[in-house]
PQR file of N, CA, C, O and H, with PARSE charges and radii, in Angstrom:
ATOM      1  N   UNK A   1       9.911 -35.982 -21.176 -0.4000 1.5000
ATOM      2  CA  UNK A   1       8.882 -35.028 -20.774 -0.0000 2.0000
ATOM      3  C   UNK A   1       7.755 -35.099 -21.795  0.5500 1.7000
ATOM      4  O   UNK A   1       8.094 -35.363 -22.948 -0.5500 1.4000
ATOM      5  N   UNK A   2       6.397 -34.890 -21.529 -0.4000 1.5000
ATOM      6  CA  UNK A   2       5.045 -34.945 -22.149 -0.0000 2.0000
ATOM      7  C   UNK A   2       5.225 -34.045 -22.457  0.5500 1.7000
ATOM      8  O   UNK A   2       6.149 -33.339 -22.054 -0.5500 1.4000
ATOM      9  H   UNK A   2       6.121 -34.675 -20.592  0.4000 1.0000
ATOM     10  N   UNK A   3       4.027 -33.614 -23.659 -0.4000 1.5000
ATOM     11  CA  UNK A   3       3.854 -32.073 -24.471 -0.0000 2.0000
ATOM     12  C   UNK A   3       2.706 -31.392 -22.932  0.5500 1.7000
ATOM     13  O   UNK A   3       2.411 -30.200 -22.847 -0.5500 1.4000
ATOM     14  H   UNK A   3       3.276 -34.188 -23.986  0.4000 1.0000
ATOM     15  N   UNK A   4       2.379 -32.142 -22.204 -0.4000 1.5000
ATOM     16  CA  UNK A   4       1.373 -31.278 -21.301 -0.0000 2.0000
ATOM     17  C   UNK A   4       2.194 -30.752 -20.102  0.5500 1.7000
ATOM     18  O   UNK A   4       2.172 -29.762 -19.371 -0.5500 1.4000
ATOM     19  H   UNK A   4       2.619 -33.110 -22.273  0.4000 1.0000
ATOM     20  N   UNK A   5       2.911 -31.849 -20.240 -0.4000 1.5000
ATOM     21  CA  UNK A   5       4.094 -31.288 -18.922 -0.0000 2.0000
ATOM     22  C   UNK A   5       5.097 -30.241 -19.424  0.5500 1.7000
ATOM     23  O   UNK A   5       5.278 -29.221 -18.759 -0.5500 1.4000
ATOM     24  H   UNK A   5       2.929 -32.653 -20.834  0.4000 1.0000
ATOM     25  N   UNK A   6       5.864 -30.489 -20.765 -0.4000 1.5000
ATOM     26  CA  UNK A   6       6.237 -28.636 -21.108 -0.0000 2.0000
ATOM     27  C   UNK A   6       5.444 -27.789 -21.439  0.5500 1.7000
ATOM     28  O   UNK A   6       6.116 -26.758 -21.472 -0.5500 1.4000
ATOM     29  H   UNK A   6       5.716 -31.318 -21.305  0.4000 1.0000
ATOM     30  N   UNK A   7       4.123 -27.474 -21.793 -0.4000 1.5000
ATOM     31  CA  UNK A   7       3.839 -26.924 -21.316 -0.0000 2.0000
ATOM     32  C   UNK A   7       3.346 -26.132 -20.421  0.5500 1.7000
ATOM     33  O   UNK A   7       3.232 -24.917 -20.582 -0.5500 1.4000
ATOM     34  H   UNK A   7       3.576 -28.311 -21.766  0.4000 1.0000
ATOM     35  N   UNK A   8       3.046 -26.697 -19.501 -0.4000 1.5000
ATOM     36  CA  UNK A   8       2.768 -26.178 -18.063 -0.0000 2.0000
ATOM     37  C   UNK A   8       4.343 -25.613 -17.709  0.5500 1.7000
ATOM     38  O   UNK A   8       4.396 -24.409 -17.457 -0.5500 1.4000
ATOM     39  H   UNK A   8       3.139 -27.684 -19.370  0.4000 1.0000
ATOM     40  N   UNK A   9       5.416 -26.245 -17.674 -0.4000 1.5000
ATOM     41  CA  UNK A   9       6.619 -25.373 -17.802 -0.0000 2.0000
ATOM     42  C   UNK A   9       6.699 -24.418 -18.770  0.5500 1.7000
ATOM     43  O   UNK A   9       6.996 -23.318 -18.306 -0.5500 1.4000
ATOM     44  H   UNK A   9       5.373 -27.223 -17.879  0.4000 1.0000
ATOM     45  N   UNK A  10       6.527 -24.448 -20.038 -0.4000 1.5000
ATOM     46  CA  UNK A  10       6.927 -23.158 -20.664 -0.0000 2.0000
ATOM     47  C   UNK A  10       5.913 -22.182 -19.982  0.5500 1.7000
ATOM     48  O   UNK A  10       6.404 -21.173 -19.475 -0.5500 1.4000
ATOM     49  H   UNK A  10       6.286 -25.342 -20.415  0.4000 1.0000
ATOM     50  N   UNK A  11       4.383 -22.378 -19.897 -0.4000 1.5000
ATOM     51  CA  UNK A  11       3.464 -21.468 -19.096 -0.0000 2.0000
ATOM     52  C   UNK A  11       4.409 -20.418 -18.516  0.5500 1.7000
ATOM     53  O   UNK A  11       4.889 -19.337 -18.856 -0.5500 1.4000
ATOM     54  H   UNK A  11       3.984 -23.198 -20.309  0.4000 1.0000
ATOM     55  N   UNK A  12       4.448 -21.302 -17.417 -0.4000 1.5000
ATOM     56  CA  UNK A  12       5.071 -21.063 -15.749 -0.0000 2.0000
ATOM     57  C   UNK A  12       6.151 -20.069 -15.770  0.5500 1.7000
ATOM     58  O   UNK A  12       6.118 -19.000 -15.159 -0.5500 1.4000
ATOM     59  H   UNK A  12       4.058 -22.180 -17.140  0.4000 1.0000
ATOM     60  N   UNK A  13       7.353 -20.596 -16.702 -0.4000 1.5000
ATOM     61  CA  UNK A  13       8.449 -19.582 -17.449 -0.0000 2.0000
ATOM     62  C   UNK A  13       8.337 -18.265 -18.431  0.5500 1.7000
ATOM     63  O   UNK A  13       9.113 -17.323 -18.270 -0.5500 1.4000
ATOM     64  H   UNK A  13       7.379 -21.464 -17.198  0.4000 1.0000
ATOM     65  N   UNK A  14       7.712 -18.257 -19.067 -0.4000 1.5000
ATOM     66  CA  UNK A  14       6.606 -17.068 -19.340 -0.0000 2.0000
ATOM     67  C   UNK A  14       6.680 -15.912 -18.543  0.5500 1.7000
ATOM     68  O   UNK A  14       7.334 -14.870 -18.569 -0.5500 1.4000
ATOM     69  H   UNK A  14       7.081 -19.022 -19.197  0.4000 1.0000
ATOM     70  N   UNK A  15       5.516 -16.580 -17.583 -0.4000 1.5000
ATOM     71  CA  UNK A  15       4.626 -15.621 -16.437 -0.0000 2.0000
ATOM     72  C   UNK A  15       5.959 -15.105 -15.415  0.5500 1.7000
ATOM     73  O   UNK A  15       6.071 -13.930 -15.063 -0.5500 1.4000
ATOM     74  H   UNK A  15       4.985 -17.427 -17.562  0.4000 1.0000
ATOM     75  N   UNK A  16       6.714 -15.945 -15.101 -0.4000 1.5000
ATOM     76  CA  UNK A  16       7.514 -15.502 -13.965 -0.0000 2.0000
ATOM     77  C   UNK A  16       8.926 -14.557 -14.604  0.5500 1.7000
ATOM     78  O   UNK A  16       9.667 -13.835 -13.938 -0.5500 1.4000
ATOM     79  H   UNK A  16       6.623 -16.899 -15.387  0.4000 1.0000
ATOM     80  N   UNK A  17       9.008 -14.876 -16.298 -0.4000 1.5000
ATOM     81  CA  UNK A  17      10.175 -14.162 -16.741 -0.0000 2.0000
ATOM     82  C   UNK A  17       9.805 -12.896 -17.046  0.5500 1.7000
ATOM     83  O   UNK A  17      10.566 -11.946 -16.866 -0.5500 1.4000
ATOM     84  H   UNK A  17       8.406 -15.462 -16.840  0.4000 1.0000
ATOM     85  N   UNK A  18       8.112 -12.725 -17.733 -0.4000 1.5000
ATOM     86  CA  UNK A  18       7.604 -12.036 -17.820 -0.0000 2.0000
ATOM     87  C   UNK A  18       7.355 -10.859 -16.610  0.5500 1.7000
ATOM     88  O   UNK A  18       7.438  -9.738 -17.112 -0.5500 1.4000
ATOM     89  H   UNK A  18       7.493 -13.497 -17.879  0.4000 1.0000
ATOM     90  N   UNK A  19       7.113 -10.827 -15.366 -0.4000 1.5000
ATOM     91  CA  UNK A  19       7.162 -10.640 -13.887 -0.0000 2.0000
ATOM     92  C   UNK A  19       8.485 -10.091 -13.689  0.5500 1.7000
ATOM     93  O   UNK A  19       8.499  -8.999 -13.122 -0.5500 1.4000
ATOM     94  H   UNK A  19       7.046 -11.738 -14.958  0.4000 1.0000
ATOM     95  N   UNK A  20       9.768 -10.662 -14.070 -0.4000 1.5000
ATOM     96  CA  UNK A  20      10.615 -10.126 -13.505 -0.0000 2.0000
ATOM     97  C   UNK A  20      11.202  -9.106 -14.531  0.5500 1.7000
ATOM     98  O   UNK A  20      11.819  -8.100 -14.181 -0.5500 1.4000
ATOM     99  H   UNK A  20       9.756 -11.549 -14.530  0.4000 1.0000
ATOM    100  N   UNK A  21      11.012  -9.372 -15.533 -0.4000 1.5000
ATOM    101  CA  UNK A  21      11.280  -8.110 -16.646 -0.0000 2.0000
ATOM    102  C   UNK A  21      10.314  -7.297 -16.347  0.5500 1.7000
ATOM    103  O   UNK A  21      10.838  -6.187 -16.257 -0.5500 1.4000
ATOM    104  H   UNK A  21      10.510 -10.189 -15.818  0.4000 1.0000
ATOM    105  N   UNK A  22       8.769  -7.185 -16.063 -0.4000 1.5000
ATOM    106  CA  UNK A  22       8.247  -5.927 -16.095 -0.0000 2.0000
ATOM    107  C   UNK A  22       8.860  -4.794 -14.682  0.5500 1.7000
ATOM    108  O   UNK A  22       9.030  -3.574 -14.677 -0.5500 1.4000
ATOM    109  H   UNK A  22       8.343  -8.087 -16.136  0.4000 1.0000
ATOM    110  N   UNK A  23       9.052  -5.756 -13.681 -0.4000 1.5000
ATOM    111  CA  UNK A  23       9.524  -5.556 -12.383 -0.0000 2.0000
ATOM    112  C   UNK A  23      11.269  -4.495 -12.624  0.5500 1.7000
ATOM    113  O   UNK A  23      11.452  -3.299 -12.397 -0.5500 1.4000
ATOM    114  H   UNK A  23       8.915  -6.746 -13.686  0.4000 1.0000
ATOM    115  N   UNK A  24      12.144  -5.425 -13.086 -0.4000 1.5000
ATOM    116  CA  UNK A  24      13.473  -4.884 -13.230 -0.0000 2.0000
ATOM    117  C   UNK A  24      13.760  -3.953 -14.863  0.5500 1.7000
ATOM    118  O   UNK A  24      14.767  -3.279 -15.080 -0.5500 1.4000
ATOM    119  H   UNK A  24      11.994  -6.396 -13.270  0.4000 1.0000
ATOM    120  N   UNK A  25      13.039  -4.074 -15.478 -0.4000 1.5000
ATOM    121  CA  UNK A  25      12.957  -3.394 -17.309 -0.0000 2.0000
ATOM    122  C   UNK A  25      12.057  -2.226 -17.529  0.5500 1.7000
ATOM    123  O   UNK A  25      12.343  -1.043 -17.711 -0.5500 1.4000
ATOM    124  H   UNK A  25      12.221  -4.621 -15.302  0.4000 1.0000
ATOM    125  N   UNK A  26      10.709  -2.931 -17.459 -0.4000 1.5000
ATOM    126  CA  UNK A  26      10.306  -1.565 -18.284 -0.0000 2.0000
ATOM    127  C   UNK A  26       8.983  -2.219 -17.899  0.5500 1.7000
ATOM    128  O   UNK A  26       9.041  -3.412 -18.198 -0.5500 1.4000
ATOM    129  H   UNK A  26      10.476  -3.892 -17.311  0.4000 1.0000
ATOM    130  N   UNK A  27       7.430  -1.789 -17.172 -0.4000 1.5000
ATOM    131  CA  UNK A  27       6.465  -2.013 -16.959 -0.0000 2.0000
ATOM    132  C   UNK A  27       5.500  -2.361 -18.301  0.5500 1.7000
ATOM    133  O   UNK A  27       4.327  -2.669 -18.092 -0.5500 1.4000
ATOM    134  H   UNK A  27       7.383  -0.820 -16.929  0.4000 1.0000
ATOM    135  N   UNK A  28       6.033  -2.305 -19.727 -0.4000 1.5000
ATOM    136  CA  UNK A  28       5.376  -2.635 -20.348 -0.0000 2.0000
ATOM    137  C   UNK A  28       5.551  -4.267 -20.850  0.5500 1.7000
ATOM    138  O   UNK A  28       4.820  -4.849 -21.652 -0.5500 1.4000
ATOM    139  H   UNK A  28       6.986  -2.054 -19.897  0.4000 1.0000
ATOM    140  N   UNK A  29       6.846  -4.875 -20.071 -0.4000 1.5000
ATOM    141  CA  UNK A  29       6.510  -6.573 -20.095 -0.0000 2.0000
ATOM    142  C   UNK A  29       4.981  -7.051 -20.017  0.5500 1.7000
ATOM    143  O   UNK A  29       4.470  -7.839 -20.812 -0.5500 1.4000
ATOM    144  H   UNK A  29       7.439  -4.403 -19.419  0.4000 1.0000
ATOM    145  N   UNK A  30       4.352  -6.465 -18.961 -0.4000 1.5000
ATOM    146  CA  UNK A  30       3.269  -6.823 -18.231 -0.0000 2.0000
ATOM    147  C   UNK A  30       2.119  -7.646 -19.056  0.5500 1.7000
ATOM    148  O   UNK A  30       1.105  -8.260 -18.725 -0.5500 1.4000
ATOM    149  H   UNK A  30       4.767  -5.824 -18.315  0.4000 1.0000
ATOM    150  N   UNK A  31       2.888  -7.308 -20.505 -0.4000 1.5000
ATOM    151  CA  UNK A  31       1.596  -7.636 -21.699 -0.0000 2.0000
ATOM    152  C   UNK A  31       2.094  -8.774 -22.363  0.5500 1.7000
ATOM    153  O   UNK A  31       1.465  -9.186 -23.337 -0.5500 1.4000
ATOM    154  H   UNK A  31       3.711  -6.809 -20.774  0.4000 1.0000
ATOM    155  N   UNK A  32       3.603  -9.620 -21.827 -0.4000 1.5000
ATOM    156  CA  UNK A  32       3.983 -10.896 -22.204 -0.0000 2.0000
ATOM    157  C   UNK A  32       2.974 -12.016 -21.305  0.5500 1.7000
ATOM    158  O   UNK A  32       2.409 -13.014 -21.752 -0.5500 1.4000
ATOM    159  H   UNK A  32       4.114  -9.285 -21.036  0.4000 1.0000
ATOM    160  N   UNK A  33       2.960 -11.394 -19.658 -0.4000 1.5000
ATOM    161  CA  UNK A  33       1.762 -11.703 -18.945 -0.0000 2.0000
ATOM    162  C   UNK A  33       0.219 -11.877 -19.220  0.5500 1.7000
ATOM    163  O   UNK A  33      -0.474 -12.760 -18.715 -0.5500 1.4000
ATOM    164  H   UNK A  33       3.420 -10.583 -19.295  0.4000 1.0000
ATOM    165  N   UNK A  34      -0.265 -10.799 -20.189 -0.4000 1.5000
ATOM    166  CA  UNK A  34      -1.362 -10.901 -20.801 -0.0000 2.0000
ATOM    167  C   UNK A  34      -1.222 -12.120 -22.057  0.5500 1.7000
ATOM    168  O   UNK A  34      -2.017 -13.054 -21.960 -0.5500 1.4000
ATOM    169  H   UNK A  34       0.298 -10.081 -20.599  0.4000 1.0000
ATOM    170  N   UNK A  35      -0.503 -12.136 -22.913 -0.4000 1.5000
ATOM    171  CA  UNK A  35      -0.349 -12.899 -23.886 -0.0000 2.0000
ATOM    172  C   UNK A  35      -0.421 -14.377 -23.362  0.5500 1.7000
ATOM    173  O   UNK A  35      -1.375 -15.144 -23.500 -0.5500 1.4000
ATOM    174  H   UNK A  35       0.143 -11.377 -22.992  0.4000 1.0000
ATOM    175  N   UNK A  36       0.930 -14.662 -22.652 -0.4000 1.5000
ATOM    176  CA  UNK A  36       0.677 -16.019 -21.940 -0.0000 2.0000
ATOM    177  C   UNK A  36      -0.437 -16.242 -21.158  0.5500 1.7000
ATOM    178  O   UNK A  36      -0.367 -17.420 -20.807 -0.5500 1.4000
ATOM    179  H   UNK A  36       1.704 -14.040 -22.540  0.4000 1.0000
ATOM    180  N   UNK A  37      -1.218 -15.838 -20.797 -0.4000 1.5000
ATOM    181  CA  UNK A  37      -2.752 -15.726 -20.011 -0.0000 2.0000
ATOM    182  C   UNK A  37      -3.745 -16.247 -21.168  0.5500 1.7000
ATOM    183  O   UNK A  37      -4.238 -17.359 -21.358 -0.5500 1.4000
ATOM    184  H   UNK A  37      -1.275 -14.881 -21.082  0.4000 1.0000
ATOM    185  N   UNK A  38      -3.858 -15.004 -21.885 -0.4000 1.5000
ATOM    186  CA  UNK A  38      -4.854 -15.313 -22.988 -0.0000 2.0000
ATOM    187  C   UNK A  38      -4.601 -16.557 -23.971  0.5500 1.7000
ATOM    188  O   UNK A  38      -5.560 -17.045 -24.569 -0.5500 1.4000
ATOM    189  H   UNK A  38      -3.457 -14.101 -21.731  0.4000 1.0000
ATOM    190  N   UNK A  39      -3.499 -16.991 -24.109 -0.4000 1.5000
ATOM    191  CA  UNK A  39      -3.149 -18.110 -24.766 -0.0000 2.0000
ATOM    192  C   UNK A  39      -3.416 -19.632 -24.105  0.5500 1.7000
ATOM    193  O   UNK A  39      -3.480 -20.717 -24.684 -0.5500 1.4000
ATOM    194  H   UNK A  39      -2.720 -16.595 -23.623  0.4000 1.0000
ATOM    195  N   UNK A  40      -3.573 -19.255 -22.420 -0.4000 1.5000
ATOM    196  CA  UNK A  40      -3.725 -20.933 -22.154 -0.0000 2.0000
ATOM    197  C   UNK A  40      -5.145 -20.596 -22.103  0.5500 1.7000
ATOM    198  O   UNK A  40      -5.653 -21.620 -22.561 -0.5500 1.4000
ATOM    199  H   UNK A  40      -3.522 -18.374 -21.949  0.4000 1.0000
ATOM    200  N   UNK A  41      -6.093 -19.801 -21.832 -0.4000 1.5000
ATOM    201  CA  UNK A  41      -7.436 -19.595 -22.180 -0.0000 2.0000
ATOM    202  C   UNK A  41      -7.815 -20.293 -23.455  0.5500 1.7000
ATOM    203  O   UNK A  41      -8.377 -21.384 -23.546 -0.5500 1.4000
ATOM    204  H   UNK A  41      -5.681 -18.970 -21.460  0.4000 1.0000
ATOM    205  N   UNK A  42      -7.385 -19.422 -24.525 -0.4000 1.5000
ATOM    206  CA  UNK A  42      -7.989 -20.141 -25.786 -0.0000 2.0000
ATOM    207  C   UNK A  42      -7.624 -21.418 -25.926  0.5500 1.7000
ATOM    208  O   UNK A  42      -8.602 -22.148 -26.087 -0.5500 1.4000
ATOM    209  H   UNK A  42      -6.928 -18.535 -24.451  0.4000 1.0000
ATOM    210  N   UNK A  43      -6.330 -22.116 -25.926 -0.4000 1.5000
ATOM    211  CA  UNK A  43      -5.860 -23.515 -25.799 -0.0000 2.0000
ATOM    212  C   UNK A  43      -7.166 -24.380 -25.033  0.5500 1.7000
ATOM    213  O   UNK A  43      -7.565 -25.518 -25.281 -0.5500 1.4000
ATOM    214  H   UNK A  43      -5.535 -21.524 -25.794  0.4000 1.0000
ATOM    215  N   UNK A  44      -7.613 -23.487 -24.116 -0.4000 1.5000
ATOM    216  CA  UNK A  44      -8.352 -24.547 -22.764 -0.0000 2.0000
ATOM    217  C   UNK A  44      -9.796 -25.000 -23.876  0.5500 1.7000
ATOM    218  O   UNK A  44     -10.345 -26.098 -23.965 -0.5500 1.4000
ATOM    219  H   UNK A  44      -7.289 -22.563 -23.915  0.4000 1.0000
ATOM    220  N   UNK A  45     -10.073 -23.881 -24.522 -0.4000 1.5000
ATOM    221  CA  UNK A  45     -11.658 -23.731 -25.066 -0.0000 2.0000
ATOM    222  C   UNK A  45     -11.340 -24.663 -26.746  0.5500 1.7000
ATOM    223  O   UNK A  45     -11.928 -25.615 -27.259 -0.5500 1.4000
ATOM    224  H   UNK A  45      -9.627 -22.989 -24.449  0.4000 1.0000
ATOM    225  N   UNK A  46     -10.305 -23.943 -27.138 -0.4000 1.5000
ATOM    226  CA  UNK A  46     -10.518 -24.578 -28.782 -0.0000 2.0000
ATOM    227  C   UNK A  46      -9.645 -25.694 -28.242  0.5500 1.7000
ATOM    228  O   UNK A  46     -10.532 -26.548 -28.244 -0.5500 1.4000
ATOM    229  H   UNK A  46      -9.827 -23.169 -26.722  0.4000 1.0000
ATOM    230  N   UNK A  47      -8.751 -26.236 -27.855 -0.4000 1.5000
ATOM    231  CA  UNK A  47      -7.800 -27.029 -28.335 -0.0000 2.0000
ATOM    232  C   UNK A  47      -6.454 -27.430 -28.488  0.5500 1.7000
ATOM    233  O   UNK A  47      -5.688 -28.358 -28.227 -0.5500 1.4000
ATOM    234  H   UNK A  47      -8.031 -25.542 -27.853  0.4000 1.0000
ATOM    235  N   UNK A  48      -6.525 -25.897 -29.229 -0.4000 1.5000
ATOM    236  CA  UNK A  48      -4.958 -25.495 -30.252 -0.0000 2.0000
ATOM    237  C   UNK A  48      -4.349 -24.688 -29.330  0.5500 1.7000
ATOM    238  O   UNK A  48      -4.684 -23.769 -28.582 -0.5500 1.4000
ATOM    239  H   UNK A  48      -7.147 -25.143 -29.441  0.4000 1.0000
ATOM    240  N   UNK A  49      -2.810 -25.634 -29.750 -0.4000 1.5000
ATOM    241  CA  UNK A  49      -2.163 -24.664 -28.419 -0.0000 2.0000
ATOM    242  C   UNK A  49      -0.992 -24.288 -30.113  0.5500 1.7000
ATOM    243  O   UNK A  49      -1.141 -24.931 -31.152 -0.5500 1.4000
ATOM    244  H   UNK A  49      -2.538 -26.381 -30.357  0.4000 1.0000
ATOM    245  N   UNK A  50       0.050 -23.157 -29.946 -0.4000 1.5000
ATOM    246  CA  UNK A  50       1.311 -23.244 -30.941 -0.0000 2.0000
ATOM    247  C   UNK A  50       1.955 -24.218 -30.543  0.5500 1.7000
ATOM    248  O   UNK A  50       2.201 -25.291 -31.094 -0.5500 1.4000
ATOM    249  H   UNK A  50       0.171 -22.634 -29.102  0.4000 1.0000
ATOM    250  N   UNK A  51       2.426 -23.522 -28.841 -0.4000 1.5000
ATOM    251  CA  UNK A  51       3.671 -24.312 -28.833 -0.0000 2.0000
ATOM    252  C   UNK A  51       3.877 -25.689 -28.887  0.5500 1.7000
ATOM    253  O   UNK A  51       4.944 -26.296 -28.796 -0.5500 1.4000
ATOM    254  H   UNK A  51       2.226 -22.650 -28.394  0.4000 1.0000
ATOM    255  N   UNK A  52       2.299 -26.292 -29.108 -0.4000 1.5000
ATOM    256  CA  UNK A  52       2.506 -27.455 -29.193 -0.0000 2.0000
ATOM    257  C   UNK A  52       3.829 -28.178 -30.065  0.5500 1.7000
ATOM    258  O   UNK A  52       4.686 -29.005 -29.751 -0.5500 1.4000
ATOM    259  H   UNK A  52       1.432 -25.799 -29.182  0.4000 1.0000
ATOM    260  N   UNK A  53       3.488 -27.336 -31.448 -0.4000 1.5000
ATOM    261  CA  UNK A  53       4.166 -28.007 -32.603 -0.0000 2.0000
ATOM    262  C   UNK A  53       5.899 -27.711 -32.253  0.5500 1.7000
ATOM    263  O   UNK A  53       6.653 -28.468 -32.865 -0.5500 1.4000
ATOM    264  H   UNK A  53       2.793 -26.664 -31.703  0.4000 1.0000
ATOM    265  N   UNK A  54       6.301 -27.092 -31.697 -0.4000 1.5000
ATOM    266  CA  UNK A  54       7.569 -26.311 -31.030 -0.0000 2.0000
ATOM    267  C   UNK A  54       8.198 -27.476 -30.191  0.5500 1.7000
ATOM    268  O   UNK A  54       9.345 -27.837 -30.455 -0.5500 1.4000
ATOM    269  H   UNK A  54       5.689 -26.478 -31.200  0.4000 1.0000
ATOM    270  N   UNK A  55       7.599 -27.978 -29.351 -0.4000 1.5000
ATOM    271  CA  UNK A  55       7.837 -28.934 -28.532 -0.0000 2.0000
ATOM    272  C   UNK A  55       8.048 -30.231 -28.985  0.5500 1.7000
ATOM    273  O   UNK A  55       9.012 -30.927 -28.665 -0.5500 1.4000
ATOM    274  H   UNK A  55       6.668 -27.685 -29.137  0.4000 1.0000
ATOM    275  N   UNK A  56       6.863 -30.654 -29.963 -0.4000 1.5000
ATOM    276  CA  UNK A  56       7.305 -32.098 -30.521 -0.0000 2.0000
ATOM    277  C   UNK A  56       8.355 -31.714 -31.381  0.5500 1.7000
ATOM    278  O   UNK A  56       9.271 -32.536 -31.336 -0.5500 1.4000
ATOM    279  H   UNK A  56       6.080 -30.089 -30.223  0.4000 1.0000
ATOM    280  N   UNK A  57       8.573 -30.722 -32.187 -0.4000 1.5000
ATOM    281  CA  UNK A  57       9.985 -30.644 -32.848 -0.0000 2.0000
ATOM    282  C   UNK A  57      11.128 -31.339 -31.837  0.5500 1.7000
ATOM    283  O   UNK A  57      11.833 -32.326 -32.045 -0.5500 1.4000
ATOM    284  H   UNK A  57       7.829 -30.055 -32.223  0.4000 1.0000
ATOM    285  N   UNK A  58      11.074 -30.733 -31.030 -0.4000 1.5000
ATOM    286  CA  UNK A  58      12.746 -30.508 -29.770 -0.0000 2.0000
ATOM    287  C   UNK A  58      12.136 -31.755 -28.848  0.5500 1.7000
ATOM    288  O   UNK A  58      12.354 -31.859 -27.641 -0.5500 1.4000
ATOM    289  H   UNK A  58      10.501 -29.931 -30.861  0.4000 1.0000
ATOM    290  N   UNK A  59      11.328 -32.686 -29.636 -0.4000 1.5000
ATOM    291  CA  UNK A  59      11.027 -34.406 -28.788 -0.0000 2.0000
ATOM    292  C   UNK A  59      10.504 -34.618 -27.947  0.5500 1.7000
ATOM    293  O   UNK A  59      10.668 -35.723 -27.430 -0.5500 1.4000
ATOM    294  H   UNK A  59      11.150 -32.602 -30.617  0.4000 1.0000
ATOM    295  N   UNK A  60       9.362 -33.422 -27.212 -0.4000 1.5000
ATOM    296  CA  UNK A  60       8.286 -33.983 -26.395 -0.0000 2.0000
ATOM    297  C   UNK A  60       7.379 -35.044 -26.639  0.5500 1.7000
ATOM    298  O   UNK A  60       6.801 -34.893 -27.716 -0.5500 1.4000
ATOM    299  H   UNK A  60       9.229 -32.524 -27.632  0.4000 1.0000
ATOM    300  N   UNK A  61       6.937 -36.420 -25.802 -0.4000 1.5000
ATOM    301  CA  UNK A  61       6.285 -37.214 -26.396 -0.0000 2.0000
ATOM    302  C   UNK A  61       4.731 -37.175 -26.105  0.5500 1.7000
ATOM    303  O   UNK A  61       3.975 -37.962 -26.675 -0.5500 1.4000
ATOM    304  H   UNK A  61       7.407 -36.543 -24.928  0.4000 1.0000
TER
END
């Protein structure tokens, strides 16, 4: 797997785990939703993503 292709999966896993915890937990998940949002934003504009470095650890190429 590419570092662009996990992340678009970790994204994706995020938003939808995020979704079902605010849904079945406690309505204040809703702001793991904001976080993962605002994070592929700035990634898009500067560059810098974290999880980049996360991923090539655990051998994304």
């Amino acid at each position: 797997m590419t570092v662009d292709n996990g992340i678009k999966v970790l994204a994706g896993s995020m938003v939808l785990l995020s979704v079902a915890l605010t849904y079945f937990v406690h309505p204040g998940f809703v702001w793991l939703t904001v976080f993962a949002g605002l994070n592929l934003l700035q990634s898009a504009f500067t560059g810098f993503c974290p999880a980049v470095f996360f991923l090539k650890k655990l051998g994304c190429k």
